[in-house]
LUMSE-80419 format. One record per atom (N, C-alpha, C): residue in three letters; x negated, y negated, z negated. Coordinates in pm, whole numbers, plus 50000, padded with zeros to 5 digits. Example, Ala and Ser with C-alpha at 12.3 -4.5 7.8 and 13.67 -1.06 7.14 Angstrom:
2
Ala486815056949220 Ala487705045049220 Ala486805033049220 Ser487155022549292 Ser486335010649286 Ser487104999749213 
END
This chain:
346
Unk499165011950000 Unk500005000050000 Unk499124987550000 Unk499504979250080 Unk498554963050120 Unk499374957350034 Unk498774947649941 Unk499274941849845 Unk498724925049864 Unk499974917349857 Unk499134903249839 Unk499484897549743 Unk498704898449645 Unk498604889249524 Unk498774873649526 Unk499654868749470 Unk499704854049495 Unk499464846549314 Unk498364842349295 Unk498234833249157 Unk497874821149207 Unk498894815649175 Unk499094800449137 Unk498994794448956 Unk497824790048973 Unk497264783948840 Unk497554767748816 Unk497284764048725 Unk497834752048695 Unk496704738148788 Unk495604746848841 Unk494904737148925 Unk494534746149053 Unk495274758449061 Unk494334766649206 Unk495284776249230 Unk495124777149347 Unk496234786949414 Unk495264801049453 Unk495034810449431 Unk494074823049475 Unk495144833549518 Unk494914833449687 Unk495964845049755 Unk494524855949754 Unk495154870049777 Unk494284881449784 Unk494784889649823 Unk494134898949925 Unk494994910449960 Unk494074923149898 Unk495004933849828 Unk494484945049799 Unk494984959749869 Unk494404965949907 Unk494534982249965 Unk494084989449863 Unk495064995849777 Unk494625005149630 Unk494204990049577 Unk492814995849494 Unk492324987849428 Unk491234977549515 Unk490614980149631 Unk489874976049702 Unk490374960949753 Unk489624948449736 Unk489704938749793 Unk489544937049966 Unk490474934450025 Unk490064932850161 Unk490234921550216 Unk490904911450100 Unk490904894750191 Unk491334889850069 Unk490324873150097 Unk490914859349987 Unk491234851050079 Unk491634842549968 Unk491744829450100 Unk492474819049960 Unk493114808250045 Unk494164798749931 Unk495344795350059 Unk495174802350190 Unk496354799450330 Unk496574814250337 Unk497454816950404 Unk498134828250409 Unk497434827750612 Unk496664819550670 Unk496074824650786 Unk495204837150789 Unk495424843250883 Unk494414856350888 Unk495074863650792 Unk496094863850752 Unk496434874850632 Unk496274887050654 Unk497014891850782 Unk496964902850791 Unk498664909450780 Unk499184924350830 Unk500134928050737 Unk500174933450630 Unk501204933150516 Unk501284936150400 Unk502154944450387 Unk502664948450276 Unk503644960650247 Unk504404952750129 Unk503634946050077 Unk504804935649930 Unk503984927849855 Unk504434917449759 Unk503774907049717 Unk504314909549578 Unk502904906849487 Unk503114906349346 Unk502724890449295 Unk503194882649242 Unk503154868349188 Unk503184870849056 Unk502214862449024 Unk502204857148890 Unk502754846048838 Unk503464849548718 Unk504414835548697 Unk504164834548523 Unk503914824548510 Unk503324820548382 Unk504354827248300 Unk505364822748287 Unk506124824948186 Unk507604832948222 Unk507974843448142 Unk509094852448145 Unk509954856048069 Unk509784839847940 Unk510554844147827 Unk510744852347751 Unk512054854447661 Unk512674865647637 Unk513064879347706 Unk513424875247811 Unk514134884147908 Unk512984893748009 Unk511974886248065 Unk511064895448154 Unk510054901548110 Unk509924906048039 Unk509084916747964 Unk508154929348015 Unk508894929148174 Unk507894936348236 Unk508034934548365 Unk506834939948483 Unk506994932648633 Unk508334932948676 Unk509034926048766 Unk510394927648829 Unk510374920848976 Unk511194928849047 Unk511234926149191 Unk512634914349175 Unk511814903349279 Unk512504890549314 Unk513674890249397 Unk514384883049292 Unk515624883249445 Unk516514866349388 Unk517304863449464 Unk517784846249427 Unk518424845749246 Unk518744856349200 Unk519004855549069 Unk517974853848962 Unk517194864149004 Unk516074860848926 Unk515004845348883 Unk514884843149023 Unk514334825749032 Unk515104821248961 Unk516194818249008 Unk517194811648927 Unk516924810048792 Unk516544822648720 Unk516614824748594 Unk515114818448461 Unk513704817548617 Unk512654814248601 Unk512434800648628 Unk513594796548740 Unk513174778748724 Unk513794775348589 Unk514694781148502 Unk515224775548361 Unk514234775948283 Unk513124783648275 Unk512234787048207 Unk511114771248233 Unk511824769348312 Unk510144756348374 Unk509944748948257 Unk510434740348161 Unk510654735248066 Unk509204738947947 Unk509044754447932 Unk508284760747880 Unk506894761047893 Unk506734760548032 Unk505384757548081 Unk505624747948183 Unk505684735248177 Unk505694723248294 Unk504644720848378 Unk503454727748310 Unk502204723748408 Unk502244737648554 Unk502264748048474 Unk502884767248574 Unk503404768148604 Unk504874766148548 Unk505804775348604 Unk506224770248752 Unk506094756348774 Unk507204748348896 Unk505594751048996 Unk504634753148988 Unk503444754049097 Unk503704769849103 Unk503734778249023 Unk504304796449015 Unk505774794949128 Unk506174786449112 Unk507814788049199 Unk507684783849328 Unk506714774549302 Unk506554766649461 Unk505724778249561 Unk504744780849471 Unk503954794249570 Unk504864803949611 Unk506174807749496 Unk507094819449562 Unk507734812549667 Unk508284804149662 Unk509054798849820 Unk508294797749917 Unk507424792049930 Unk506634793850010 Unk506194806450085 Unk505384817250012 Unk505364823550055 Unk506644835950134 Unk507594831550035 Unk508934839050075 Unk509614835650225 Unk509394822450215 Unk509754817550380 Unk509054823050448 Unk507374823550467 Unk506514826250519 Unk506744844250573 Unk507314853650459 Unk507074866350469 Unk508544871350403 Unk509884866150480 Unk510874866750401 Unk511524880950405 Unk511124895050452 Unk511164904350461 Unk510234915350422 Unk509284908350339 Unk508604919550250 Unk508544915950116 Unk509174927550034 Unk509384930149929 Unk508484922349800 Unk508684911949694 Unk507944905749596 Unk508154908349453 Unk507204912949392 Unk507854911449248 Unk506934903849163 Unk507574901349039 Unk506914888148966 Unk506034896248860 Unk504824893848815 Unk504604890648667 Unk504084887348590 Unk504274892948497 Unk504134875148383 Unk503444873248296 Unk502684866248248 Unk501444861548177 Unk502044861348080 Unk503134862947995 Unk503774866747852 Unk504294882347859 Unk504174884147909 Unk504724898047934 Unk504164910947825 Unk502934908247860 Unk502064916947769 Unk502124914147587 Unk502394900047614 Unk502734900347427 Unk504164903747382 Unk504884906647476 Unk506394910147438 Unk506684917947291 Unk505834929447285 Unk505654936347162 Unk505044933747037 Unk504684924647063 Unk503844920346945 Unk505074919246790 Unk504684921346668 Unk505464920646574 Unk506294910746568 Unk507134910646498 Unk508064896746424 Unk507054889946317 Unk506274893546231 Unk505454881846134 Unk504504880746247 Unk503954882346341 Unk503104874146453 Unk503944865446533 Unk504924866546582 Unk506074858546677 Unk506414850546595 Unk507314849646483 Unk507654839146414 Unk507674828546362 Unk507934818046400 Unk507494807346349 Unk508434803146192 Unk507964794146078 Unk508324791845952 Unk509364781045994 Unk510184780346024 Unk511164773446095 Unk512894772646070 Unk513794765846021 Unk515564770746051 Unk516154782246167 Unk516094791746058 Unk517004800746149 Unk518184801046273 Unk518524785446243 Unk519214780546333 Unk518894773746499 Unk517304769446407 Unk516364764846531 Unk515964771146646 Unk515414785646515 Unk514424793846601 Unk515854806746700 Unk517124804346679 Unk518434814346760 Unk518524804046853 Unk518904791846817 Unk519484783446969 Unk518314777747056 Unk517244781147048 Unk516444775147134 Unk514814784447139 Unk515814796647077 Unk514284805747095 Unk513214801847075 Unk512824796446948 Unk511294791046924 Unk510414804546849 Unk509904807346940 Unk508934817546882 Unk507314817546923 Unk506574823046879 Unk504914823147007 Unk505194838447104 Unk505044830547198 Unk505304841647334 Unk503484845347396 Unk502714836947354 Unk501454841447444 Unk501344841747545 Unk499744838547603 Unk500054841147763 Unk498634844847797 Unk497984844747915 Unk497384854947970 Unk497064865947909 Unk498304870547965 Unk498334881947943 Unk498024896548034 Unk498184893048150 Unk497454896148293 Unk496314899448299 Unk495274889848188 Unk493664890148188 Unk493894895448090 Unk494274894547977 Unk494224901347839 Unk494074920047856 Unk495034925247963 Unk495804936947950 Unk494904944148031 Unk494224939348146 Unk493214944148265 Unk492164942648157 Unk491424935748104 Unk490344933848024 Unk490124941747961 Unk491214943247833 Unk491154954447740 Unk491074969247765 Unk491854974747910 Unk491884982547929 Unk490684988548034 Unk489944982548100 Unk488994980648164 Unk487654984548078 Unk487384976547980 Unk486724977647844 Unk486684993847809 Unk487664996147767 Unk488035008847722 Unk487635015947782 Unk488055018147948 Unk487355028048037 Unk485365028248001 Unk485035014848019 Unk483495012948012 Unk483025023147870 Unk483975021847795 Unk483755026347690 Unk483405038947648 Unk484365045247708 Unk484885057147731 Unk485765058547564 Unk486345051147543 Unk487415049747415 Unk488875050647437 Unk489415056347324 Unk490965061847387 Unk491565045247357 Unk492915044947347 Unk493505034547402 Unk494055028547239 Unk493945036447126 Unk494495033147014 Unk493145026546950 Unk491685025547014 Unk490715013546959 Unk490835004546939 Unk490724995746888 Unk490704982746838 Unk490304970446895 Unk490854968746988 Unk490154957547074 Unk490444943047092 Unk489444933247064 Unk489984918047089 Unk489044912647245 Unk490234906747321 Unk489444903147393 Unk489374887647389 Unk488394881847429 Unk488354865547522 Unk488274860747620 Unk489514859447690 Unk489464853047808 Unk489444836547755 Unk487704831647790 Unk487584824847829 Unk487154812047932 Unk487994806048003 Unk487724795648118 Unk488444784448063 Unk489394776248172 Unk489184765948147 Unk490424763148082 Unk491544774948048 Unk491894772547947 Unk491624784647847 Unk491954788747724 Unk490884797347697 Unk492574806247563 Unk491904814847496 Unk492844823947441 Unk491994836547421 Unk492854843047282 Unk492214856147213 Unk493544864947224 Unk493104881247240 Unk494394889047203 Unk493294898447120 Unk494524904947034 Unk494404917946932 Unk494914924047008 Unk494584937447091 Unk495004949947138 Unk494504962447075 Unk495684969047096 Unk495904982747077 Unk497264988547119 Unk496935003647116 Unk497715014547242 Unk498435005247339 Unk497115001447396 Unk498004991047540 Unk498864982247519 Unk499204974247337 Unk499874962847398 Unk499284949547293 Unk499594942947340 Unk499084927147205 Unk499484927247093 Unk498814928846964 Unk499484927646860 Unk499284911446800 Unk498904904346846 Unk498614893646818 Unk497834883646946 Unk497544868446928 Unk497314862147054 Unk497324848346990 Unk496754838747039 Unk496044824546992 Unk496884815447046 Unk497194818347180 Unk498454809047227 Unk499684811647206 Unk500704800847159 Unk501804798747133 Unk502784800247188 Unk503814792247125 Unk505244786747230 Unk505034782647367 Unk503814775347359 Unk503004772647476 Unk501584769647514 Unk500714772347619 Unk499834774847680 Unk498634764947587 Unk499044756547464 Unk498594743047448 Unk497804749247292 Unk498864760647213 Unk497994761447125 Unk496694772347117 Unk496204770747008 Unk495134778947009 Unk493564772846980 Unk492624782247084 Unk490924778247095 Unk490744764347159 Unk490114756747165 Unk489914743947214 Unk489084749847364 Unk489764744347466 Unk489904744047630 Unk489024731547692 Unk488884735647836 Unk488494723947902 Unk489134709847862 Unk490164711547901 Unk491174697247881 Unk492274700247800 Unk492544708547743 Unk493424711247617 Unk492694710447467 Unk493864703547361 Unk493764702247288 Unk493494719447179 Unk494194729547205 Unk493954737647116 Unk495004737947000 Unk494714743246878 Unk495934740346756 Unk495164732546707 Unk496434720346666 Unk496064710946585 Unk497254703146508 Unk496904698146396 Unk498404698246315 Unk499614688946361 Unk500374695646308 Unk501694689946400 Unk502104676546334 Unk501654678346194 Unk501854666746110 Unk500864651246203 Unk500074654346271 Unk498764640446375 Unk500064641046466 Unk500574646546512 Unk501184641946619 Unk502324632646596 Unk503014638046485 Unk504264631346443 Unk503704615446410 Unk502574619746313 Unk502214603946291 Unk502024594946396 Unk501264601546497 Unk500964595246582 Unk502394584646686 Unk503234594446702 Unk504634592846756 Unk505184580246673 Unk505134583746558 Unk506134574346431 Unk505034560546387 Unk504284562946341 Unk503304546046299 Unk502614541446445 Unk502304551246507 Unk501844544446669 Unk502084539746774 Unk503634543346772 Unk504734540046890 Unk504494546246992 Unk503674561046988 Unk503004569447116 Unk504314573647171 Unk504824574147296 Unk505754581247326 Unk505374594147357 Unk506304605247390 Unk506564617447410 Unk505474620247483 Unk506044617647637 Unk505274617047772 Unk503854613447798 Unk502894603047673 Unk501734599947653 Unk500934612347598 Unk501824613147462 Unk501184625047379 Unk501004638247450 Unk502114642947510 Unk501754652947605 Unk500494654047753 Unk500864642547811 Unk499404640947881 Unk498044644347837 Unk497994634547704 Unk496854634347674 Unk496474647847590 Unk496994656447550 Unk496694667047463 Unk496644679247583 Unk497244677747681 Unk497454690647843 Unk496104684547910 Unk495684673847931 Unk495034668748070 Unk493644657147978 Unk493564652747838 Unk492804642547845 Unk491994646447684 Unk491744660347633 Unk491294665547544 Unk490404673547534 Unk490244690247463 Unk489594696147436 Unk488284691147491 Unk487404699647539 Unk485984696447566 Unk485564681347632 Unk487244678447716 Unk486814667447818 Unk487064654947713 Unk487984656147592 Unk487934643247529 Unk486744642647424 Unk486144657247372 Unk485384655747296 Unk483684649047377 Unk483564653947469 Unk482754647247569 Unk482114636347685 Unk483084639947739 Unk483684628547865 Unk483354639347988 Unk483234650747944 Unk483614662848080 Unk483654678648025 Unk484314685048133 Unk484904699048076 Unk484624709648115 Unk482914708348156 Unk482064716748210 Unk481444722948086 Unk481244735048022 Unk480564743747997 Unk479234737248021 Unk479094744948123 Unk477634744348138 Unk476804730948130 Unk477034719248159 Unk476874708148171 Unk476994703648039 Unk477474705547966 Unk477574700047786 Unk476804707447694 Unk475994727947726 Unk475254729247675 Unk473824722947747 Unk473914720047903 Unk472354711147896 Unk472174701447860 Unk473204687747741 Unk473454679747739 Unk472554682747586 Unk473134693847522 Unk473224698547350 Unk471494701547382 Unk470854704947506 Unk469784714647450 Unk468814701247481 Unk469054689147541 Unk468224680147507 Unk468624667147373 Unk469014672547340 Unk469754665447180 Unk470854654747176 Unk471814659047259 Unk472904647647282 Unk473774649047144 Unk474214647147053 Unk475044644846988 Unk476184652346987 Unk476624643447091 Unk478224643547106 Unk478864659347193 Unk477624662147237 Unk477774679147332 Unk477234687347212 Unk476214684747134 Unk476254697547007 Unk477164691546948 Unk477974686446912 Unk479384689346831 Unk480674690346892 Unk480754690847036 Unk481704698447095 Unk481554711747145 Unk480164715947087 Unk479774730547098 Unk479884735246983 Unk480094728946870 Unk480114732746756 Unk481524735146703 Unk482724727746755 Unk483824726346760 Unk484244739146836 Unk483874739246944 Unk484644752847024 Unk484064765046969 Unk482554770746928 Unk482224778946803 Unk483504781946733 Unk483454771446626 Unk483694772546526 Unk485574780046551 Unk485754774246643 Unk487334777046675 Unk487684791646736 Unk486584797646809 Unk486184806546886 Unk485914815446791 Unk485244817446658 Unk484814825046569 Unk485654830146490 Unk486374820046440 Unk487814816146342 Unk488984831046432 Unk488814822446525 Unk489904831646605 Unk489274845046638 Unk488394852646633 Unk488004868546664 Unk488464870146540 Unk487844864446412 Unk488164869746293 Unk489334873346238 Unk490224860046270 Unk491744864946268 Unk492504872746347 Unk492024877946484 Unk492254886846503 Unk491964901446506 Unk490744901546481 Unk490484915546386 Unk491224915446244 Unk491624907746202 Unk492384911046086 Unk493394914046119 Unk494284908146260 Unk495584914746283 Unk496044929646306 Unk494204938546353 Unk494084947546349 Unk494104957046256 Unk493154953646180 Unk492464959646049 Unk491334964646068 Unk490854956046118 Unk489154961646211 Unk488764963046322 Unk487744960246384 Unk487564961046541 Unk486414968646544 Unk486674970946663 Unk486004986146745 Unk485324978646892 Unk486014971146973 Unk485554963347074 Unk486104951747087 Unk484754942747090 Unk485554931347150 Unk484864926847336 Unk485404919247400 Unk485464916447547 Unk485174901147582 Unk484764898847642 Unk484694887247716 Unk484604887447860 Unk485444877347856 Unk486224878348030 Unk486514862248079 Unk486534855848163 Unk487134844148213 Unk486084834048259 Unk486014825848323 Unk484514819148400 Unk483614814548310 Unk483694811148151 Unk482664809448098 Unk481994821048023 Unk483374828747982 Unk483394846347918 Unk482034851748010 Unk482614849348067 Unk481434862648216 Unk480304852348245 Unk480514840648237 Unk478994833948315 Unk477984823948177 Unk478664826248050 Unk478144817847931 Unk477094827347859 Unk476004831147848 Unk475374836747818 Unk474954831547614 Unk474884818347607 Unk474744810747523 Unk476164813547444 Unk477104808747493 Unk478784808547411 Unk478854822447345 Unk478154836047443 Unk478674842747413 Unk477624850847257 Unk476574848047302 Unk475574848247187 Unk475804842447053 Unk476264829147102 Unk476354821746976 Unk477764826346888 Unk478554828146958 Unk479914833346914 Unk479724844946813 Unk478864855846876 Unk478374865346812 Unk477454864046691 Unk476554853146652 Unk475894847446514 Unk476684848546453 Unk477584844046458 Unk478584843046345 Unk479834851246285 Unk479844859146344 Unk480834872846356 Unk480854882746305 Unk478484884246295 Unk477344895846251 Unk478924905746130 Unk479754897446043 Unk479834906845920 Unk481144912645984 Unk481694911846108 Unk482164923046175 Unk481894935246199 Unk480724936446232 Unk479634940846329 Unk479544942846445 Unk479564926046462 Unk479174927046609 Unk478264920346617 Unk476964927946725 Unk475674927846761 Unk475404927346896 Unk474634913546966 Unk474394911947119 Unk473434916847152 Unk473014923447214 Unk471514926247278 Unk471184914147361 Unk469724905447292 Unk469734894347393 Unk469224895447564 Unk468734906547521 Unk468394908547741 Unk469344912747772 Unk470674920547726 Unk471794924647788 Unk472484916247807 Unk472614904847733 Unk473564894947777 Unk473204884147842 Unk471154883647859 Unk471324871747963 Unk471074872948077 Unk470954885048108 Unk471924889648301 Unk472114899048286 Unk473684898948186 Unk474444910248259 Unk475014909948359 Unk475294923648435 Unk476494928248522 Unk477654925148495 Unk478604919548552 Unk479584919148521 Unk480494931848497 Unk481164939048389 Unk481614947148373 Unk480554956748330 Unk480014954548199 Unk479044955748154 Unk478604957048012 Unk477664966747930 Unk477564961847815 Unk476824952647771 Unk476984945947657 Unk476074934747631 Unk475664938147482 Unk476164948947387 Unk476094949347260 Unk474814956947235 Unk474594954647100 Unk473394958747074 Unk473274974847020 Unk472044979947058 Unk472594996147032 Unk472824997346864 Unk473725009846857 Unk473505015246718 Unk474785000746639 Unk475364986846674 Unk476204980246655 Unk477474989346604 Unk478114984146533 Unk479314990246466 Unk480444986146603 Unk480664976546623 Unk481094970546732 Unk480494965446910 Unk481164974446968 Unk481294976947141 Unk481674964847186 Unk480404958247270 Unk480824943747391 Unk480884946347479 Unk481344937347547 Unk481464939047701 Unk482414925647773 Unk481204924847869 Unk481644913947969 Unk482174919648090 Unk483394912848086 Unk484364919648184 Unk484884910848278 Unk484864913348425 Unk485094904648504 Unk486744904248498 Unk487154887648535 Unk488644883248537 Unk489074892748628 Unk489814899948654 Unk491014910248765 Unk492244909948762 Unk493134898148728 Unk494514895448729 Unk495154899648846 Unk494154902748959 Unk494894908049088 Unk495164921149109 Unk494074926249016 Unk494484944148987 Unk495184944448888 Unk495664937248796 Unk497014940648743 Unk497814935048783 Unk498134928648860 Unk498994925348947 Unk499724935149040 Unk498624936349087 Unk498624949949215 Unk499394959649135 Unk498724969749037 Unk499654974748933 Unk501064971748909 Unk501114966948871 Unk502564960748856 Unk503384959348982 Unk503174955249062 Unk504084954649220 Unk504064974649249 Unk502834976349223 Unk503284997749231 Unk504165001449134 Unk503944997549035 Unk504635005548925 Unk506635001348927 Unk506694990249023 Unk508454985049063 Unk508274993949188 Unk507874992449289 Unk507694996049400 Unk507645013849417 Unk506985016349292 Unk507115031749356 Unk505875039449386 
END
């Protein structure tokens, strides 16, 4: 089956065609495509209701542009790529899925927010999580490298340029860093991360910030890029390693947030067995991922420093004889994608 993957990200559109698992075309135009057999899309968000891949048809959209609200920066660029391509290829078969999908299972004291019962029924306020796409390929990917059954203990980090932790086990999330929405959590390129809700209100109420400001600036004018004045990785540790200030303490900040969060999620576990790194700085930060690991040691997790400063992608990086299994794992949202359009499909 020819599969064309369609991810539409909140700044990049990546079309791909897969045969099995084998890559046989990228692009960001649907020229030269080729024929296909069906299209799997990724759509940020699936609520309550989509919990696992589903084949598209006018009800369903329907049901996902209501959802836009949830993720304003994804979901309406996720919808626009489906029309599009649907005009384009309006006779082969599409199904959606969804970057919350994979946390569907996660407990009620992880979902819950401390909130009016009344709040959290009429307007569904819960943490839904999201990449979950990278989370679910990662972990399970890992595992294979591993050669570990599926009830191990695994946290992964997908991190790029927006960034997030999951607690996995027997294949599903028991826990996850992002929220209600894409905003809370580890501190991101241009996202703020979690931060108290009580700054914002103030900010709103003694500052006269409106709605529409505060949201800009916490989606588009924060994390690394406000702590800096850019939201390059790499460019802010060559900034730190000739003694800039202001780049060692936005390296110190994403650490510290980055550390916080493995820990709490090995506790959601009750111990970890592997953890992962995955996502364009995950796989290409050699430094983030080292340093992350200093501080972790009473986990036990241990880097091998020549393993991690050129690894393979999909690869170990841990140190031998470590209580705890690493591994840098390349992003593959298109092979679970692909997955998912087989597993509706047949």
């Amino acid at each position: 089956m020819r599969i064309l993957v369609v991810n539409a990200g909140s700044s990049s559109l990546k079309l791909s065609v897969l045969d099995g698992d084998e890559l046989v075309w990228s692009g960001s135009e649907l020229d030269g495509l080729g024929e296909v057999d069906a299209v799997g899309h990724r759509i940020v968000h699936g609520g309550t209701e989509f919990v696992e891949p589903v084949l598209i048809d006018a009800a369903v959209v329907r049901r996902l542009e209501a959802l836009t609200d949830l993720a304003p920066l994804h979901q309406p660029k996720s919808l626009r790529a489906l029309a599009l391509v649907s005009r384009e290829l309006p006779d082969v078969p599409a199904v959606a899925c969804f970057d919350t999908a994979f946390h569907a299972r996660m407990p009620a004291a992880a979902t819950t927010y401390a909130l009016p019962r009344e709040w959290r029924t009429r307007w569904d306020l819960r943490k839904f999580g999201f990449h979950g796409l990278s989370h679910e390929y990662a972990s399970t990917r890992a595992l294979e490298l591993a050669g570990m059954s599926a009830d191990a203990r695994v946290v992964t980090c997908h991190l790029g340029a927006g960034a997030s932790l999951a607690a996995v086990r027997d294949g599903h999330s028991v826990d996850t860093t992002m929220g209600f929405t894409p905003l809370d959590g580890l501190v991101m390129a241009t996202r703020s991360g979690e931060i108290d809700p009580g700054l914002i209100l103030w900010l709103e109420e003694h500052m006269g910030m409106p709605p529409s400001e505060l949201a800009s600036t916490l989606e588009h004018r924060s994390g690394l890029l406000g702590l800096t004045g850019t939201a390059d990785m790499k460019e802010i540790l060559e900034r730190e390693a000739v003694g800039d200030e202001t780049a060692a303490l936005a390296v110190g900040v994403y650490l510290h947030r980055l550390r916080g969060g493995i820990a709490a999620m090995t506790a959601a576990l009750g111990g970890l067995d592997v953890l992962v790194f995955t996502g364009g700085v995950g796989e290409r930060s050699a430094p983030v991922r080292a340093r992350a690991a200093e501080g972790i040691e009473f986990l036990g997790v241990a880097i091998d420093a020549a393993r991690n400063e050129a690894p393979q992608l999909d690869a170990e990086i841990g140190a031998d004889g470590a209580r705890v299994r690493a591994f840098v794992v390349a992003a593959r949202e298109d092979l679970q994608i692909a997955r998912g359009v087989r597993a509706v499909l047949g």
